[in-house]
PDB file of N, CA, C and O in Angstrom:
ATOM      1  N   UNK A   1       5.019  -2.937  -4.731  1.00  0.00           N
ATOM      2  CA  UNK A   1       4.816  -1.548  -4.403  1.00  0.00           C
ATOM      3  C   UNK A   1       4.735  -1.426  -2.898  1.00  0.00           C
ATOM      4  O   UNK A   1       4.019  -2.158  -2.214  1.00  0.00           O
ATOM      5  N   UNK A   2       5.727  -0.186  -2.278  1.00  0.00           N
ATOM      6  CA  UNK A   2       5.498  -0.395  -1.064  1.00  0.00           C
ATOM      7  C   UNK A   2       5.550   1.173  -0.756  1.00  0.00           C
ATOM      8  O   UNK A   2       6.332   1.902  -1.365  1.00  0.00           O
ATOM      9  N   UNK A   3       4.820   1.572   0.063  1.00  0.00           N
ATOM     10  CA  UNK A   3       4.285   3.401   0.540  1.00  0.00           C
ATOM     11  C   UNK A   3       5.714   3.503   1.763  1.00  0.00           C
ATOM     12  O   UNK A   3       6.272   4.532   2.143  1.00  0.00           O
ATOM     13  N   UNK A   4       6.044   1.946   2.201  1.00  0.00           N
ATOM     14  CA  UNK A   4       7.111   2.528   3.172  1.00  0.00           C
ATOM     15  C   UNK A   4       6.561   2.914   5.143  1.00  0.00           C
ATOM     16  O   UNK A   4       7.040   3.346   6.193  1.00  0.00           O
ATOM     17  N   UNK A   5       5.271   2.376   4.565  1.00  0.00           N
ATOM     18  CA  UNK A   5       4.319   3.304   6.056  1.00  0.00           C
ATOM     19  C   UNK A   5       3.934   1.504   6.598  1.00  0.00           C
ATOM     20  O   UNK A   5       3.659   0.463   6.001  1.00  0.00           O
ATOM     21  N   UNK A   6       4.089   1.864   7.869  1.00  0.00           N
ATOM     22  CA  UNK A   6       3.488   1.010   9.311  1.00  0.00           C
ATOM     23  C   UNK A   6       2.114   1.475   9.326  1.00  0.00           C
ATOM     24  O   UNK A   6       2.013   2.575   9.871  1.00  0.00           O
ATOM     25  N   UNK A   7       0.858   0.910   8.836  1.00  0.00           N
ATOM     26  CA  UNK A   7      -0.427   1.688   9.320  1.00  0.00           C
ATOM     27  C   UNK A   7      -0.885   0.753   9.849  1.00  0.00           C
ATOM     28  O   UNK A   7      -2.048   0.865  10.237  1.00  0.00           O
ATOM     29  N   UNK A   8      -0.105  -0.647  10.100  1.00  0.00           N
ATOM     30  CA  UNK A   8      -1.311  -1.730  11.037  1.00  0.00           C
ATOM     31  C   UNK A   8      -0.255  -1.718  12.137  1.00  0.00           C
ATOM     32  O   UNK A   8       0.634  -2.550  12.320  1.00  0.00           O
ATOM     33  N   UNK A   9      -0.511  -0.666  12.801  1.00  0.00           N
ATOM     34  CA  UNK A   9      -0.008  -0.575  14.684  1.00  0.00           C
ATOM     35  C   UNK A   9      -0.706  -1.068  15.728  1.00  0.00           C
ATOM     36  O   UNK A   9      -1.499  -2.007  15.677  1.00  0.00           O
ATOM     37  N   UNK A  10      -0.411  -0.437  16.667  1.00  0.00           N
ATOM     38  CA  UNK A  10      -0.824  -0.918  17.525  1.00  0.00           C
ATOM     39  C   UNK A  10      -2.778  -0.244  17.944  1.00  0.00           C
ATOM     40  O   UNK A  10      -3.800  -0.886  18.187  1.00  0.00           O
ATOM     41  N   UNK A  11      -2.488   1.462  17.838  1.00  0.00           N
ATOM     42  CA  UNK A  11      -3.654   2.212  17.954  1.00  0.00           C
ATOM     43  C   UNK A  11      -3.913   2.312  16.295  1.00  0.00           C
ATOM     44  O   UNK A  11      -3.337   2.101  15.227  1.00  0.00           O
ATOM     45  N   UNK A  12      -5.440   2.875  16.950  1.00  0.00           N
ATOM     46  CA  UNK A  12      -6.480   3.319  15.820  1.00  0.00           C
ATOM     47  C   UNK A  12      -6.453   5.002  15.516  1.00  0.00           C
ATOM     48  O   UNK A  12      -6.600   5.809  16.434  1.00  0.00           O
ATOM     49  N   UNK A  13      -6.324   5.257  14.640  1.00  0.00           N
ATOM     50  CA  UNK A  13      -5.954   7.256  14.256  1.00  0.00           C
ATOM     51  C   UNK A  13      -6.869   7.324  13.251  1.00  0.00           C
ATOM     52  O   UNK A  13      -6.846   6.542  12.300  1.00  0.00           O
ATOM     53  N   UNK A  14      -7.980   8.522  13.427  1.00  0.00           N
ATOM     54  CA  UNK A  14      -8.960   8.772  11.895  1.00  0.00           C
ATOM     55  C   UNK A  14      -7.681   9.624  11.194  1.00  0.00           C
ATOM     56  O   UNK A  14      -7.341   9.464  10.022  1.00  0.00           O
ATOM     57  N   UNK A  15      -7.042  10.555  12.133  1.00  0.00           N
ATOM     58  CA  UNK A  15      -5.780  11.465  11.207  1.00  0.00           C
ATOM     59  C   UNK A  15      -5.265  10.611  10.244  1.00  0.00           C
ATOM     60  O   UNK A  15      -5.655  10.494   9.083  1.00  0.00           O
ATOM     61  N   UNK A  16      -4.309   9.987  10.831  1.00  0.00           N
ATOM     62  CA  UNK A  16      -3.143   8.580  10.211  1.00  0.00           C
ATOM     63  C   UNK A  16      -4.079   8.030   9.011  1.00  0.00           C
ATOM     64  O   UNK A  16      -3.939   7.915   7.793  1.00  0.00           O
ATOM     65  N   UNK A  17      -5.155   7.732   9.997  1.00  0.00           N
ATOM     66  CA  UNK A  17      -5.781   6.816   8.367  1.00  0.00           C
ATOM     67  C   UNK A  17      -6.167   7.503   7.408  1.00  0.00           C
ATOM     68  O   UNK A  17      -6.440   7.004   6.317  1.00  0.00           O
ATOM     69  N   UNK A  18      -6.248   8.736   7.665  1.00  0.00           N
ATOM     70  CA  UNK A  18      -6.855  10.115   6.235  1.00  0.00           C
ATOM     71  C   UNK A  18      -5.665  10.450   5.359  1.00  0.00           C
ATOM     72  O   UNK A  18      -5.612  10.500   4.130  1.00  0.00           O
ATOM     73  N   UNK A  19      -4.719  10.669   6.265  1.00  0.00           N
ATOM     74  CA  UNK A  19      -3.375  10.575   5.760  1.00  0.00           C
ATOM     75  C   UNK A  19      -2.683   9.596   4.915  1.00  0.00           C
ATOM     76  O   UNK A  19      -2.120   9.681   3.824  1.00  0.00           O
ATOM     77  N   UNK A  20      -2.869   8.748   5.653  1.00  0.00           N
ATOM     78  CA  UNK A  20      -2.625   7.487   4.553  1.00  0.00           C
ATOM     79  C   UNK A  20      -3.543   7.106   3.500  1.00  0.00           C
ATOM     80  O   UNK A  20      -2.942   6.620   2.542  1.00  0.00           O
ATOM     81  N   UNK A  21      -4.842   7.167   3.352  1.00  0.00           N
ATOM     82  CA  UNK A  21      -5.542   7.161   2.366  1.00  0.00           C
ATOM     83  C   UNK A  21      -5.167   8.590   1.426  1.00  0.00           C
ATOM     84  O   UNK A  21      -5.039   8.293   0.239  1.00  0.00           O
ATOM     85  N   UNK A  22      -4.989   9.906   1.679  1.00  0.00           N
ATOM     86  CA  UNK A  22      -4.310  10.583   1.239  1.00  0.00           C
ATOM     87  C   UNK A  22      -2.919   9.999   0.341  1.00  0.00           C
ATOM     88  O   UNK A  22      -2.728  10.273  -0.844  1.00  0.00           O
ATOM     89  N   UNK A  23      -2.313   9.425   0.906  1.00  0.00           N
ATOM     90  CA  UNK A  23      -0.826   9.195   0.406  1.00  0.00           C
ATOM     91  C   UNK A  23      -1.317   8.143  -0.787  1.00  0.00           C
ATOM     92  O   UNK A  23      -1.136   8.509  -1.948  1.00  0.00           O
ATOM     93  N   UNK A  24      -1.980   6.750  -0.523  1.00  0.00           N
ATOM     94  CA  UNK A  24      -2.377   5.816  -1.265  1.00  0.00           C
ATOM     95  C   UNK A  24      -2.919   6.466  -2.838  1.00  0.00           C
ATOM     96  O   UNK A  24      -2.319   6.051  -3.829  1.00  0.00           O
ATOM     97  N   UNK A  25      -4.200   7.612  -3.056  1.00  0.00           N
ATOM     98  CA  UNK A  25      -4.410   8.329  -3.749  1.00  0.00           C
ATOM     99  C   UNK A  25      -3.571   9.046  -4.308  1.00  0.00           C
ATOM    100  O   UNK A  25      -4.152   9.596  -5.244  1.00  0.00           O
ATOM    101  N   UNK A  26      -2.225   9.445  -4.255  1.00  0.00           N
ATOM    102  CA  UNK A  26      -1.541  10.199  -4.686  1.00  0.00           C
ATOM    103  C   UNK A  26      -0.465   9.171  -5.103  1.00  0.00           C
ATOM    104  O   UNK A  26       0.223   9.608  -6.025  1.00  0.00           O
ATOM    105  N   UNK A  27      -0.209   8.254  -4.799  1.00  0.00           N
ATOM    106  CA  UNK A  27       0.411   6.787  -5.400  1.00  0.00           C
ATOM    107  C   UNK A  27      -0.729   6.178  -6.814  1.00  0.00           C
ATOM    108  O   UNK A  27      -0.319   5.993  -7.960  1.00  0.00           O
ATOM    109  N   UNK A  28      -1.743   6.022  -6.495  1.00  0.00           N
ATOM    110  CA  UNK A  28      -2.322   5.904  -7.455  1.00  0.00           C
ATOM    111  C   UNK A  28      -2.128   6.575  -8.508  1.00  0.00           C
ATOM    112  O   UNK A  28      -1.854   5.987  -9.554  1.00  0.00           O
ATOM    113  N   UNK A  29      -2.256   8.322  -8.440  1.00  0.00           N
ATOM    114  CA  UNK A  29      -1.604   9.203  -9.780  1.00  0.00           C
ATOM    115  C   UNK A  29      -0.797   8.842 -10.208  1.00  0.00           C
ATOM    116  O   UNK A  29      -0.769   8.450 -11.374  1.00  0.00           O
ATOM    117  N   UNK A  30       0.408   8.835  -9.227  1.00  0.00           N
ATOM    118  CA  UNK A  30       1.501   8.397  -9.869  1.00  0.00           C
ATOM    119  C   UNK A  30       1.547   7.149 -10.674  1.00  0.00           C
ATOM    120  O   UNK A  30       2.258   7.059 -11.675  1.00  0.00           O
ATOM    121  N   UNK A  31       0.713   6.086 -10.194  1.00  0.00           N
ATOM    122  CA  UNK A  31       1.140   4.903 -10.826  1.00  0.00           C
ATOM    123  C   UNK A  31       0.219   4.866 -12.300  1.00  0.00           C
ATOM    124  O   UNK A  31       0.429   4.068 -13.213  1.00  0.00           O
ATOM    125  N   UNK A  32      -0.730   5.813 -12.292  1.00  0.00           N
ATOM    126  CA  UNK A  32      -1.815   6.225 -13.510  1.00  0.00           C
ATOM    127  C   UNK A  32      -0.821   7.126 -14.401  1.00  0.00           C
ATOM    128  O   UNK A  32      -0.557   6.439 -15.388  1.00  0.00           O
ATOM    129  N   UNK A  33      -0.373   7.958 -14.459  1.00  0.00           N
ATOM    130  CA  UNK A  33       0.448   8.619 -14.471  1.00  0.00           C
ATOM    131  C   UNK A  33       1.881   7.747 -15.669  1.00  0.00           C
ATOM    132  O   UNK A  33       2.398   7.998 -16.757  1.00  0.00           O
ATOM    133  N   UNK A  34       1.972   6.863 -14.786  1.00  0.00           N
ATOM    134  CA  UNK A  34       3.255   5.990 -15.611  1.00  0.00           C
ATOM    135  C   UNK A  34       2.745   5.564 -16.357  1.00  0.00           C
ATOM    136  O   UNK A  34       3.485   5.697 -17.331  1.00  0.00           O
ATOM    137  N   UNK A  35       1.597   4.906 -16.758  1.00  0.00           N
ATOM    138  CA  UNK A  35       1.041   4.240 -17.307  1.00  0.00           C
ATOM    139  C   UNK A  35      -0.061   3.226 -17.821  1.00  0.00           C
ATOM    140  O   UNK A  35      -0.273   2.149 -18.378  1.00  0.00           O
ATOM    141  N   UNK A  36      -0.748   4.639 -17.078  1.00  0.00           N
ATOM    142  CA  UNK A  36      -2.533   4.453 -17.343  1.00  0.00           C
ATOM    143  C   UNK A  36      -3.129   3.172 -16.799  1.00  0.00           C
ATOM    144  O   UNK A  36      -2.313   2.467 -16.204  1.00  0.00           O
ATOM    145  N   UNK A  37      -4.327   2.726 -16.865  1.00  0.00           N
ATOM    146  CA  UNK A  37      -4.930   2.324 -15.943  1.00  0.00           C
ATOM    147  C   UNK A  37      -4.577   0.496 -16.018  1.00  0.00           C
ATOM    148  O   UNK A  37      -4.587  -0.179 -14.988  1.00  0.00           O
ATOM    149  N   UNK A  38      -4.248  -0.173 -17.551  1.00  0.00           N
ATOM    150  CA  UNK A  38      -3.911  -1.292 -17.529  1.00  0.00           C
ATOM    151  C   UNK A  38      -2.160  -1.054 -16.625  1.00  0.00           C
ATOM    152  O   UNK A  38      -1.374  -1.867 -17.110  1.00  0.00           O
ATOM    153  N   UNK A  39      -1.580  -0.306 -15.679  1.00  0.00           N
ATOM    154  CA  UNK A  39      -0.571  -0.209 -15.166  1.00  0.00           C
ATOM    155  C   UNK A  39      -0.872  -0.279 -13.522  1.00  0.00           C
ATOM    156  O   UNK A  39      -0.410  -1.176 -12.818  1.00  0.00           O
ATOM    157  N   UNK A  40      -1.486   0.506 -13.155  1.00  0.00           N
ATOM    158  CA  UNK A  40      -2.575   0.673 -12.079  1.00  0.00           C
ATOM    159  C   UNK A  40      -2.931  -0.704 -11.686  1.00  0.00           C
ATOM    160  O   UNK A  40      -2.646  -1.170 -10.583  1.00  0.00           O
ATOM    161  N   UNK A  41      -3.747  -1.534 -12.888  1.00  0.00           N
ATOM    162  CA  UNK A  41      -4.085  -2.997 -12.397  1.00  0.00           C
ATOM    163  C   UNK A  41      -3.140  -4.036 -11.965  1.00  0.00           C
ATOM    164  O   UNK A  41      -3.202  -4.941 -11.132  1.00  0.00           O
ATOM    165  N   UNK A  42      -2.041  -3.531 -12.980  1.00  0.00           N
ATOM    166  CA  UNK A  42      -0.923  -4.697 -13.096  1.00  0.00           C
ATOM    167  C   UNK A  42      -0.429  -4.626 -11.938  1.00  0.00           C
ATOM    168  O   UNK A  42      -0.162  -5.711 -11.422  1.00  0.00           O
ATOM    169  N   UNK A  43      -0.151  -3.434 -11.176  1.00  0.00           N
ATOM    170  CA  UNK A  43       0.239  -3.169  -9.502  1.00  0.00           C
ATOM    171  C   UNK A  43      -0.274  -3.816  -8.756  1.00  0.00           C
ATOM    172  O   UNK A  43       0.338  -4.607  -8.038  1.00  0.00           O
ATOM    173  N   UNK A  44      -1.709  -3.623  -8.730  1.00  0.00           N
ATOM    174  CA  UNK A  44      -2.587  -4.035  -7.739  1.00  0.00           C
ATOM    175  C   UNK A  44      -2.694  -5.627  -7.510  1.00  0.00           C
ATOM    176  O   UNK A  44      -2.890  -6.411  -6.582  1.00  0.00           O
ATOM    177  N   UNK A  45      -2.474  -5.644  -8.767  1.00  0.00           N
ATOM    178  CA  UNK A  45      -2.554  -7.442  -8.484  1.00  0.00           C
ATOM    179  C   UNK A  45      -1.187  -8.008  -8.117  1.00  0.00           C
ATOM    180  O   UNK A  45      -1.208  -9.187  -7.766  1.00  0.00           O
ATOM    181  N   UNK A  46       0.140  -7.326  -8.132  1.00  0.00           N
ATOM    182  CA  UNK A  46       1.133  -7.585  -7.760  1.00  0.00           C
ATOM    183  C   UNK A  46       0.952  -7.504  -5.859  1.00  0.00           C
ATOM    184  O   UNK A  46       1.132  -8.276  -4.918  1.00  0.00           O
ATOM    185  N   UNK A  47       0.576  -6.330  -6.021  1.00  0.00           N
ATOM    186  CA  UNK A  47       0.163  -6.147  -4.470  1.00  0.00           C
ATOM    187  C   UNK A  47      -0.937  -7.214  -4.115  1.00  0.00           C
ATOM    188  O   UNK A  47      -0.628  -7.417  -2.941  1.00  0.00           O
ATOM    189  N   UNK A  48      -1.941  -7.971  -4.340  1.00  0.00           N
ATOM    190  CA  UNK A  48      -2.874  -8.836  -4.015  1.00  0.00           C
ATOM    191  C   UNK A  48      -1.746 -10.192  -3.607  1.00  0.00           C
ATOM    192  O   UNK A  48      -1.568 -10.680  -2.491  1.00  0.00           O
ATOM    193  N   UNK A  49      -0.920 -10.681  -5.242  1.00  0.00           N
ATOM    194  CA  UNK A  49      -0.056 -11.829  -4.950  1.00  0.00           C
ATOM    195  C   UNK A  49       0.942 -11.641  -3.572  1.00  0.00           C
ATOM    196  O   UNK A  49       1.032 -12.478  -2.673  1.00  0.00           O
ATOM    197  N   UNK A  50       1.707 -10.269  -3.632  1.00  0.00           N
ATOM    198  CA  UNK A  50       2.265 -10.516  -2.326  1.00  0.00           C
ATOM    199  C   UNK A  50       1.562 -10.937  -0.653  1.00  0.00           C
ATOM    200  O   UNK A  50       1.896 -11.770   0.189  1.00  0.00           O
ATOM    201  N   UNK A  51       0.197  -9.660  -0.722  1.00  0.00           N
ATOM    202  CA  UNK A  51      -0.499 -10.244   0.306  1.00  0.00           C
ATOM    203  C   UNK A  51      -0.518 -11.752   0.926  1.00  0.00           C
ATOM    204  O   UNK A  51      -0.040 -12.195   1.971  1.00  0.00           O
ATOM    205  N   UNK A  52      -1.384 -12.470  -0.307  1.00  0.00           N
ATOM    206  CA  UNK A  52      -1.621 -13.652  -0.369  1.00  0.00           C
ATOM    207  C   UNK A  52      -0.261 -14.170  -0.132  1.00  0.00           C
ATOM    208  O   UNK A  52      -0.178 -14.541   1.039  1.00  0.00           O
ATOM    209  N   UNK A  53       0.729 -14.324  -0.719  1.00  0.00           N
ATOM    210  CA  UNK A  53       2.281 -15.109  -0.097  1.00  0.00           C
ATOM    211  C   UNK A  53       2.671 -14.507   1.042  1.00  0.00           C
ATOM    212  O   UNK A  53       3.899 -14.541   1.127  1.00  0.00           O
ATOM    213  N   UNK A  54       2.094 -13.904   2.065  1.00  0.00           N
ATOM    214  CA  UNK A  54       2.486 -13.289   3.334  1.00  0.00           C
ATOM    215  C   UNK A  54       0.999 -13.601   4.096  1.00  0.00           C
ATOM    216  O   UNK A  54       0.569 -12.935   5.037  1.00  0.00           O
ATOM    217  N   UNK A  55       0.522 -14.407   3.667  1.00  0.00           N
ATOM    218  CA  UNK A  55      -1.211 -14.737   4.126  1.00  0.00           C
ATOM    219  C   UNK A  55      -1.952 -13.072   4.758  1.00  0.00           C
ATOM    220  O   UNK A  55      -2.904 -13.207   5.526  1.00  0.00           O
ATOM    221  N   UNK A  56      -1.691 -12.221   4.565  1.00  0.00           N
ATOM    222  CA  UNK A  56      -2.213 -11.090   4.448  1.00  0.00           C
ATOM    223  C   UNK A  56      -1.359 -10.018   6.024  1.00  0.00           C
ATOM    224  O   UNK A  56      -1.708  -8.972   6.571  1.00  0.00           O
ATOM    225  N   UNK A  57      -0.173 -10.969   6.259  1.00  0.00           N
ATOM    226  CA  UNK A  57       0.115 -10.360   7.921  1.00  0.00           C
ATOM    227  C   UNK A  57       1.625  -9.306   7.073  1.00  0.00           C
ATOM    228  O   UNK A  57       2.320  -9.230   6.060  1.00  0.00           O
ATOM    229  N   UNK A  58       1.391  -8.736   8.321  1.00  0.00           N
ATOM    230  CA  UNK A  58       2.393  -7.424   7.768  1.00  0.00           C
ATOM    231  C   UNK A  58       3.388  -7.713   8.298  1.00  0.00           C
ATOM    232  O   UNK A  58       3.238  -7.560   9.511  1.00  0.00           O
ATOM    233  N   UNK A  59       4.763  -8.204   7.954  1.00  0.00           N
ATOM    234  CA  UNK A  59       6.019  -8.071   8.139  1.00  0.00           C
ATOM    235  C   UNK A  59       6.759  -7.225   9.166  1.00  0.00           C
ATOM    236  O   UNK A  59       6.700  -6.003   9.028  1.00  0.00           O
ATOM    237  N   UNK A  60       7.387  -7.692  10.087  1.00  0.00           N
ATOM    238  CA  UNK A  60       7.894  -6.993  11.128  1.00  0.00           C
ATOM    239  C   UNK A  60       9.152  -6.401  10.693  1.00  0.00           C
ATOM    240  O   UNK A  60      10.205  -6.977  10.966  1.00  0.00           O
ATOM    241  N   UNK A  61       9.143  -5.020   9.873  1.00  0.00           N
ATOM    242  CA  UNK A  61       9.922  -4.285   9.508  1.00  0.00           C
ATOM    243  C   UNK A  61      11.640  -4.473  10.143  1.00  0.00           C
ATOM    244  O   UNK A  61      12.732  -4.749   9.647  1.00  0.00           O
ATOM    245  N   UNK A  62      10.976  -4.060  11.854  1.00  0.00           N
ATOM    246  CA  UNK A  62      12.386  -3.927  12.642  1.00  0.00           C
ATOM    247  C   UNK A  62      13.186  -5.161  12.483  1.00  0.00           C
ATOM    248  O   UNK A  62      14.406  -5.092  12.635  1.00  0.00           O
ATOM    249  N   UNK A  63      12.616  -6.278  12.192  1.00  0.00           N
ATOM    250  CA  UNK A  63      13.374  -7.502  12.087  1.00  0.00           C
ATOM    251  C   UNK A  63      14.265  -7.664  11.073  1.00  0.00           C
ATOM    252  O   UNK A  63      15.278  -8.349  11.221  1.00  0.00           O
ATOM    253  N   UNK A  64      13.983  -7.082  10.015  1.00  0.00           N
ATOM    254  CA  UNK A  64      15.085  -6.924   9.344  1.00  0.00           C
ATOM    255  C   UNK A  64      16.614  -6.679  10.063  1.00  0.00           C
ATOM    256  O   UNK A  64      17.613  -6.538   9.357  1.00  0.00           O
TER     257      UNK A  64
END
């Protein structure tokens, strides 16, 4: 699962981060939404394994 958003930049934003916690919450519906809360988990832990195989650092998009 990916939101598509850069939020580990360079600066600190309370906006950006309300916003993005905004967006995250509304991903959550959606993913509740598809298929209730054993669906929700199954994400999250998909999202935990990737972390962990990227030791938790965020991918330099532009490098692609």
């Amino acid at each position: 699962m990916s939101t598509g958003l850069n939020i580990q930049g360079e600066t600190h934003d309370n906006t950006e981060d309300s916003c993005t916690a905004l967006k995250l919450y509304r991903k959550y519906l959606e993913l509740y939404q598809e298929g209730g809360n054993h669906y929700v988990t199954k994400v999250l832990y998909e999202v935990y394994d990737k972390g962990f195989q990227l030791n938790w650092k965020v991918p330099d998009l532009d490098a692609r």
